[in-house]
N, C-alpha and C positions, 0 to 999 in steps of 0.2 A: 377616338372613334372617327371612322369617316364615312360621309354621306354621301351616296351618288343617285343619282335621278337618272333609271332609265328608261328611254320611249322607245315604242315599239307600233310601228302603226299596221292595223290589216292584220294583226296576227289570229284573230280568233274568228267564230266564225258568223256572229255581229258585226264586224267592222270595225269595231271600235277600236280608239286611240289607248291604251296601256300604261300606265307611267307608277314606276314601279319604284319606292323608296329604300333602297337598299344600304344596308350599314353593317360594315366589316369594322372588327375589334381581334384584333392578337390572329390575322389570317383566317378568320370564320365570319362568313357572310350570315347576314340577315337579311329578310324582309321585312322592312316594318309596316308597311301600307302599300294597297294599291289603290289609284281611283280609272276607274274604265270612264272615259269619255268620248261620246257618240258625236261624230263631228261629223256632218254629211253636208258642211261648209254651206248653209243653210240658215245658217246664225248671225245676227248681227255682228259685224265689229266689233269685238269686245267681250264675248259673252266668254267664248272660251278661257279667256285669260283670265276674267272673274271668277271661272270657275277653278280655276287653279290656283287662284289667291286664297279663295276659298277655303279649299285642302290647305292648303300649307298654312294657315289662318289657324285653324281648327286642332291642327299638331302640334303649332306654337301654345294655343293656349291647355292642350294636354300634359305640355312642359318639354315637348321636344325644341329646345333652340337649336337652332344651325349657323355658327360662325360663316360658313359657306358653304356654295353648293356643284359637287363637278355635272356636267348634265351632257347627253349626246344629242341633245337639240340641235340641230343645225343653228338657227335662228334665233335659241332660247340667250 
């Protein structure tokens, strides 16, 4: 199975940040989660990223493990 992480920022019509947990098996995509995160760069250093350890925190102990992760983060 493969996991890819993709962001989308400004797509909706909150503003909000998108990151979309995507997992393709035998050429069919899934979704498995999304988390919308309201980033109006407002936040302390850090909080975002917490918030994202978070999610992915919360999936792991669901029983989602990920060997690895492809991501279109720039900076991720």
């Amino acid at each position: 199975m493969l996991i890819i992480i993709i962001f989308k920022d400004n797509t909706n019509n909150f503003r909000m940040e998108l990151y979309n947990l995507h997992a393709e098996m035998n050429g069919t995509g899934f979704s498995l989660a999304y988390l919308f995160l309201e980033n109006n760069r407002r936040y302390e250093k850090g909080i975002c990223t917490m918030i994202i350890q978070s999610f992915f925190t919360k999936l792991r102990n669901m029983g989602l493990y990920l060997e690895f992760i492809f991501t279109d983060k720039d900076f991720a």
